[in-house]
C-alpha positions in Angstrom: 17.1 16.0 -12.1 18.5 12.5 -11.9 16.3 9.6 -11.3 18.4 5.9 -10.6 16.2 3.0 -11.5 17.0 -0.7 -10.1 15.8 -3.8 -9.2 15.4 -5.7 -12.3 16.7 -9.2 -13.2 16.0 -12.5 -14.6 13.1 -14.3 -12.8 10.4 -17.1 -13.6 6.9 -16.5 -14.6 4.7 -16.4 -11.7 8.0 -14.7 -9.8 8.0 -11.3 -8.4 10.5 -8.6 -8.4 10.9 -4.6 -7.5 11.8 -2.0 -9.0 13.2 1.4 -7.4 13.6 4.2 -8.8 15.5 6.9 -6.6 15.3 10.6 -7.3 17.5 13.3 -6.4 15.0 15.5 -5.4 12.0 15.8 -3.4 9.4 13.7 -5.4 6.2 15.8 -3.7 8.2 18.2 -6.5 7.5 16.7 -9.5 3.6 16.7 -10.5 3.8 12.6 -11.1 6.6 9.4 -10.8 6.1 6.6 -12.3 6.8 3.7 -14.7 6.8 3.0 -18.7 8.2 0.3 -19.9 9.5 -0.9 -23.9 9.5 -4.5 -25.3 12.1 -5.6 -28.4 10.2 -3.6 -31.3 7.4 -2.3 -29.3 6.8 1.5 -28.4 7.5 2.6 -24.5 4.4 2.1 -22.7 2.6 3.5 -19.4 3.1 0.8 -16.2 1.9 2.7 -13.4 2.2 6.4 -11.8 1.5 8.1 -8.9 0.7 11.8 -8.6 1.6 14.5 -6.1 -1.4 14.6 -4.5 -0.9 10.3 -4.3 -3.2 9.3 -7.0 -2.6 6.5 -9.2 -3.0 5.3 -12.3 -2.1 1.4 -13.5 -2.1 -0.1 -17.1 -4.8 -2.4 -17.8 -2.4 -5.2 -18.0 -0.8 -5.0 -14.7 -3.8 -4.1 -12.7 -4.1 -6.5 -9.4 -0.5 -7.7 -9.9 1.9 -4.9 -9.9 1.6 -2.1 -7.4 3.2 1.4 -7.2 4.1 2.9 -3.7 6.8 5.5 -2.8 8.8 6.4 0.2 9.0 10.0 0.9 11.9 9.9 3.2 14.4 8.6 0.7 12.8 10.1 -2.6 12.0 6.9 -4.2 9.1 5.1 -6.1 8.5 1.5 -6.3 6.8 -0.9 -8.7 6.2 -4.2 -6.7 5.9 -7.0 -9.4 4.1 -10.0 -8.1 2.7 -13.0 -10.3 4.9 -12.0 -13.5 4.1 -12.8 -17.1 6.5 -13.6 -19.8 4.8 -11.1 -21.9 5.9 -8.4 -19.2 9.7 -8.9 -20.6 10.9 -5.3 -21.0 13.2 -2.5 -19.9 11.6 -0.2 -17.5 12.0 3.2 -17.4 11.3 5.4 -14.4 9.8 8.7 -14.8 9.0 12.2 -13.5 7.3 15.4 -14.7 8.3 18.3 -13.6 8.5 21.1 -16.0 10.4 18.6 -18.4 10.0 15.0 -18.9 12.6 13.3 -17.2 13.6 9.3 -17.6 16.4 7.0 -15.5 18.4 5.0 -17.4 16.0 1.7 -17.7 16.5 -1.5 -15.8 16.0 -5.1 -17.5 13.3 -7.3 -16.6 13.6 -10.4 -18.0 10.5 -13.2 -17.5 11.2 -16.7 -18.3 8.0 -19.1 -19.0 
């Protein structure tokens, strides 16, 4: 399982930005997809994910400003990142579980205030 995260970049606070995160399988095959991100000296923490059966499940701290979606047709999750935060500053890691935990490679997002 390979999973190619993108999107991020350098963007003012307030800004938006989105992340996608492409996998190379079906993603109705993997129970969830999702998003955890990690902040210089911080552990990785849960964004958002969406499950199989399409539920989701935000962090406190992005709730009504990020949103997750995910287009079946080309295997890939989105984070949509509206009204950004310079404490949101962090690499974000895409995820799946399948019968492993699986990670991209982790994109930059970088929020100046």
């Amino acid at each position: 399982v390979q999973l190619q995260a993108s999107g991020g970049g350098l963007v003012q606070a307030g800004g938006s930005l989105r992340l996608s995160c492409a996998a190379s399988r079906n993603i109705f095959s993997f129970y969830r997809v999702g998003w955890y991100r990690q902040a210089p000296g911080k552990e990785r923490e849960l964004v958002a994910i969406i499950t199989s059966g399409g539920n989701i499940v935000y962090a406190d701290f992005v709730k009504d400003r990020f949103t997750i979606s995910r287009d079946i047709a080309k295997n890939t999750v989105h984070l949509q990142m509206n009204s950004l935060k310079a404490e949101d500053t962090a690499v974000y890691y895409c995820n799946a579980l399948l019968n492993l935990n699986y990670w991209g490679q982790g994109t930059q997002v970088t929020v100046s205030s």
